[in-house]
Structures are given as C-alpha cells and as structure tokens.
N, C-alpha and C positions, 0 to 999 in steps of 0.2 A: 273277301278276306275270310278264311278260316275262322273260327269260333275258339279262341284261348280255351287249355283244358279248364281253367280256375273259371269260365264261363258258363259250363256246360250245365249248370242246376241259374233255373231262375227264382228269383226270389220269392216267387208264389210255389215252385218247389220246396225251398227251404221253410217256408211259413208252415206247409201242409204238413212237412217229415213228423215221425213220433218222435216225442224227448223220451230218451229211456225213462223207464222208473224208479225213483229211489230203491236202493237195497235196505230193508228192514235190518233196524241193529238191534239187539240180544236186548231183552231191558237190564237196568243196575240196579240192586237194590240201595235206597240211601245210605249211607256209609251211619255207624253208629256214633251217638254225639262222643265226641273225643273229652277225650280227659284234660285237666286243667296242667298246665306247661310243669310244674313241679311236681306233681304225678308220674309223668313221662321221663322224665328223667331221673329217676328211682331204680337205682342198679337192684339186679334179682337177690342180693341181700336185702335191700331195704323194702323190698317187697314181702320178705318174711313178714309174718306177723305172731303176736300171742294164739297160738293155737291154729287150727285150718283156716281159713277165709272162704265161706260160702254164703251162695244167693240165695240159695233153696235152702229151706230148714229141714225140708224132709229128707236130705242127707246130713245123718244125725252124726255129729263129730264133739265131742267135750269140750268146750270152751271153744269151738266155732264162731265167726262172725256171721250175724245174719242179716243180711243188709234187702231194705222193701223198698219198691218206688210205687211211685203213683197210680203204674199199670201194670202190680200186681194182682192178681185173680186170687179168690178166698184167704186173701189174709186180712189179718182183724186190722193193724195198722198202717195200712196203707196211704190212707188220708192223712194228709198233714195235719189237721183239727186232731183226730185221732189220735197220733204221734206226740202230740203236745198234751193230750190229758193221760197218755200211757205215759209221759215223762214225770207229768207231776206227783203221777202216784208211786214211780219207782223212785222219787227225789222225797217221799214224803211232803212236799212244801206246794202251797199253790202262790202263783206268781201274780204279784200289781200287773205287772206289764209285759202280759202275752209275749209282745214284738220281741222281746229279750230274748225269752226261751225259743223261738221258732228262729232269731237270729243265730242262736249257740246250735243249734241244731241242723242250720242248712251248709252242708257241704258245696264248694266253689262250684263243683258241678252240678249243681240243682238250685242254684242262684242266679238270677238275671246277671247280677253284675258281680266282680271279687268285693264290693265295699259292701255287699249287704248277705254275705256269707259269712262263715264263724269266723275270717283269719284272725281280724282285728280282736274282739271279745277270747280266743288262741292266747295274742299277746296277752292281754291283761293277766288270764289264768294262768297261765304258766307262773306269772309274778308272783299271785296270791295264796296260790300252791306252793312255793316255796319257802316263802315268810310263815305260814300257817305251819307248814311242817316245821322251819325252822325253830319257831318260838316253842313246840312242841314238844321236839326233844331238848332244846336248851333248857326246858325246864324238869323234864323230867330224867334226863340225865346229869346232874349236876356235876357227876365225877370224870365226864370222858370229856377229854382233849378237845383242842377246833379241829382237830385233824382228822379223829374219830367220829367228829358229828358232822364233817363234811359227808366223808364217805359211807356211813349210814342216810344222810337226806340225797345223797346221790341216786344211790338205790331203790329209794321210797317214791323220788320220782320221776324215774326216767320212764321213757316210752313205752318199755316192757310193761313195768308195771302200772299205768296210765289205760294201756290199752286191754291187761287179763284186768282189771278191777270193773273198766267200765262194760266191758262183754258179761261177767258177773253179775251187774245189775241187771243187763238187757240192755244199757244208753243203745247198741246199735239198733234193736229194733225204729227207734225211735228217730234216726241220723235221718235225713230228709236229702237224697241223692238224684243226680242225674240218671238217665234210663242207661246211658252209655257206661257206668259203675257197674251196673247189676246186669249186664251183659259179660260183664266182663270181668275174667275168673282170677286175675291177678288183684290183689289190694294192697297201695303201700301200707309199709308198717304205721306211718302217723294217720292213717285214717276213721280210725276209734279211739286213738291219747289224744289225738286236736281236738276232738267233741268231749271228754271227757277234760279238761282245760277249760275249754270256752262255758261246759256250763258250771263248772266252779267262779267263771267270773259272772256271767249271769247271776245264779244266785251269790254273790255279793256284792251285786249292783243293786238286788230287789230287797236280799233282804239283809246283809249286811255281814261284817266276820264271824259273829258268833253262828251264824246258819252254817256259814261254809265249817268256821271249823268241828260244831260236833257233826256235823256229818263224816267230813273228813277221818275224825277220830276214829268212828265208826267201821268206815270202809277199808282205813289201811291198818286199825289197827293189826290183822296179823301179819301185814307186808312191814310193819315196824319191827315186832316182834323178830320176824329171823332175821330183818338186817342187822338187828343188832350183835344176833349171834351170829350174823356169817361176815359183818362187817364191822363191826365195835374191836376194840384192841383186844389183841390179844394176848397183851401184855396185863396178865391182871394183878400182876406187883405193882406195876406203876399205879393205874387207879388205883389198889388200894391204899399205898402211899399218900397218895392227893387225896384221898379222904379222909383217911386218921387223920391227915394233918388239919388238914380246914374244920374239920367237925369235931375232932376227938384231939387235938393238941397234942397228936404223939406220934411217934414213927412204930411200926407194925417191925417185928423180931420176928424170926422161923424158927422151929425148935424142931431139932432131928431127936422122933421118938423112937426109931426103930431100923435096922435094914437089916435086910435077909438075901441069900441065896449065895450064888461062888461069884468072886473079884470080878470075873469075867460078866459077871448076869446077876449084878445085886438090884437089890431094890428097896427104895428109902422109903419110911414112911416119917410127912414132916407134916407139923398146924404151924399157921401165926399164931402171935399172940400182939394185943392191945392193950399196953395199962397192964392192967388185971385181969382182962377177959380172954382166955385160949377160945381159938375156933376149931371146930372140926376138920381135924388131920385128914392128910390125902396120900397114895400111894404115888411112886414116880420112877420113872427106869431108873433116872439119876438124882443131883437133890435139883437140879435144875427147873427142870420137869416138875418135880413135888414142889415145888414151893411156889409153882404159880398154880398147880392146881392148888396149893391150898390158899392161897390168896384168891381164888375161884371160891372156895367154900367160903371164902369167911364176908366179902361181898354180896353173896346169899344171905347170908346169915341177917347183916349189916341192914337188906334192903328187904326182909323179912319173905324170903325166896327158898323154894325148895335148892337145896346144897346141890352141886353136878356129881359131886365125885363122893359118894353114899359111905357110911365107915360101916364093916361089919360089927356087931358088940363084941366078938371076944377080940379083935388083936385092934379096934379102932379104925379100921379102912378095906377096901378091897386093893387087892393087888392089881395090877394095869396086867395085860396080859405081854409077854414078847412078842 
C-alpha cells in the first residue's frame, strides 16, 4: 500500500524541523502616568488657566504656573520636605502637624490614593474661604445690599482669582504632582485654586480663623478692592440713601447748582446734601448721571475717601467729557 501524502514526514522528521524564530517587535515606551478621571474631562476652556501654565520656569511668562515633581533636575524644590519648608515660609506660619500641610499640597496625581490628596481638605476650604470673606465685607461694607455683597464675594472667590493669587505667592511651586502633570503641557484651570483652598483649610485646622483670616486680608485685599468697584452697585443713590438713613436719620436731597451748554448737549452740575452738610458737586451729561455721581462724592466723603468725581475751584466740578 502506497504511503498517504499526510504520511510522508515521520515523526522524527517533524521533531528535527526548525521552529521559525520569533520576529522582534519595536519596544514601547511606558505610556506616561495618566491624569486623574476629572482632569480628563476638562473641556479646552476649562483648561484655560490665570495666566500661561508651564513646567519649565526657564520659559519666563508673567504670572505662569510652575509646576516641579520629584524628578526634576536643579531645581531647589523638588523634594517634598523642601516643598513643605518653601510653603511655610511663603504662608509665613509653621505648622503642628506637617501631615496637614503635605496633605493640602498633594495633588490626586501625586497621591497613592484620592483620600490622602488635597480633594477632601478642597472641600472644607472652599467653605472657610467663603465665610471669612463673607464676614469680611459684611462688616466692612455696612451700606451695600445682600445682592451687592453676593456678587463682590463671588468675584473675590472664584477660580480665577484663587488661582492668579496662589501663583503670586509661588503655592505652585510647592503643589506636590504626578510625573504624568509635568509632562504634560495642558493644566486644568482648578489645578492651583484647589491647592490654594485646601491650604486655607489646612491652616485652619492648625491654627485656626484668625490665621486664615489676616492672611486672607492680606492676599486679597486688592482683589477686594476692584470688585467692589467693578462689582458693588452702581447705583450710589440707593447706598447713599440707606446710609443717611440708618446712621444719619435723613433722606439725602440733590441740589441743581449749575447747567451749561445748548438743549441739545447740556450739562448739569448737582451735590447732595444731608441735614446740613452739602457734598461735593459733580458734573453729569444729564441730572441723572449728576446725581449719582454725586451721591459717588459724597459716599467718599462719608467713608473718609478720596471723592471720584474731583470739582474744579472756580465753577465747583469738572465737566464729564461728550
């Protein structure tokens, strides 16, 4: 009997044959440590931040972030010990309890686990940040509205300015990050207001509200400052109203001292007066205009404030320009 084709190798042929040899594959380099899941999903707005966002310092940007990890080359804080004595001297305060500070300071991605990164110490600050500004301007603006002191502490702390105040100090230097961050050229925008949050609650865990709040004072007072002028009413009838009345027991009068020019392009110059006390007159396209600026002067006046709206001596005011 013939020999089946499926016969023709014997099995000490098949033992003896070569196994081809593997084909070598390309190597991969490790992919870099990924970012924390709310990172990643951070639309290219929310990636904006206060100013550029860079790794390197030696690309020199004004109000850049400069974010260090651990396997940095020649830079002074690299080290986390490091990072925690460069925190305490740009916070002024040294801390009972280290663990605080290095907890307000490690970002999700440079944390074994989310529960021993800053999120949690985030919440509390944000709370204590807002109470402390609250009480803030509730005290030191007695005459504006809830409506006005909402949307001046809106201002005072939202993200923006959270994140140009703590770059100002340096807090970034200091943020304690994964290698996969500082690889990587995008930063959400909460990646310096959460650290700047977290160690407002830190320091008032160690050392309690008065720490937080004159620092606080300190830091924002001139983020207070323009929200009031760019966010405080602009209605400065009404405040002054509510202030005659609660401190001074009278209603404020406008007194039209003057207008100039043709029907078409006049111009009024009017003061309050209180009681007995006229303020410094303001000029106004109309009296409308004039009379809140001068309810502007005389709330200067009131709150012992250089006046906005300056009066020349010979007619009593400058004219507003067309």
């Amino acid at each position: 009997m013939s020999a089946s084709p499926f016969e023709s190798e014997s099995a000490d042929d098949l033992r003896d044959s070569k196994i081809p040899e593997p084909i070598p594959q390309p190597e991969v380099a490790p992919p870099s440590v990924a970012l924390p899941a709310d990172v990643e999903q951070q639309t290219d707005e929310e990636r904006a931040g206060p100013g550029q966002f860079v790794a390197d310092q030696r690309v020199a940007h004004p109000g850049s972030i400069h974010l260090v990890d651990a396997a940095a080359v020649g830079e002074p804080y690299s080290d986390s010990n490091a990072k925690l004595q460069r925190c305490q001297e740009i916070l002024r305060y040294q801390f009972q309890d280290l663990s605080l500070l290095k907890s307000a300071l490690t970002h999700a991605s440079g944390a074994s686990n989310r529960l021993s990164s800053n999120e949690r110490l985030e919440f509390l600050g944000d709370a204590v940040l807002g109470m402390t500004v609250c009480q803030w301007l509730f005290e030191t603006y007695p005459e504006y509205s809830e409506g006005d002191l909402t949307k001046i502490k809106s201002a005072v702390v939202s993200r923006r300015t959270c994140g140009r105040t703590a770059t100002k100090l340096g807090l970034d230097e200091c943020l304690i990050v994964g290698r996969g961050v500082t690889r990587n050229r995008s930063y959400p925008r909460s990646l310096v207001s959460d650290v700047f949050e977290s160690i407002i609650a830190a320091l008032y865990l160690d050392g309690g509200a008065d720490v937080v709040r004159d620092r606080l004072k300190e830091w924002l007072a001139e983020e207070v400052r323009l929200s009031v002028e760019t966010q405080g009413s602009g209605n400065h009838k009404s405040v002054l109203q509510q202030h005659a009345q609660r401190e001074l027991a009278a209603t404020p009068v406008y007194k039209l001292i003057r207008e100039m020019g043709p029907d078409h392009r006049k111009a009024f110059l009017i003061g309050a007066v209180i009681g007995p006390q006229a303020f410094p007159p303001a000029w106004g396209n109309n009296k409308k205009d004039a009379e809140q600026r001068a309810a502007a002067n005389a709330l200067a006046t009131l709150h012992d404030q250089p006046i906005p709206h300056v009066c020349d001596e010979g007619d009593g005011a400058t004219k507003p320009a067309h």
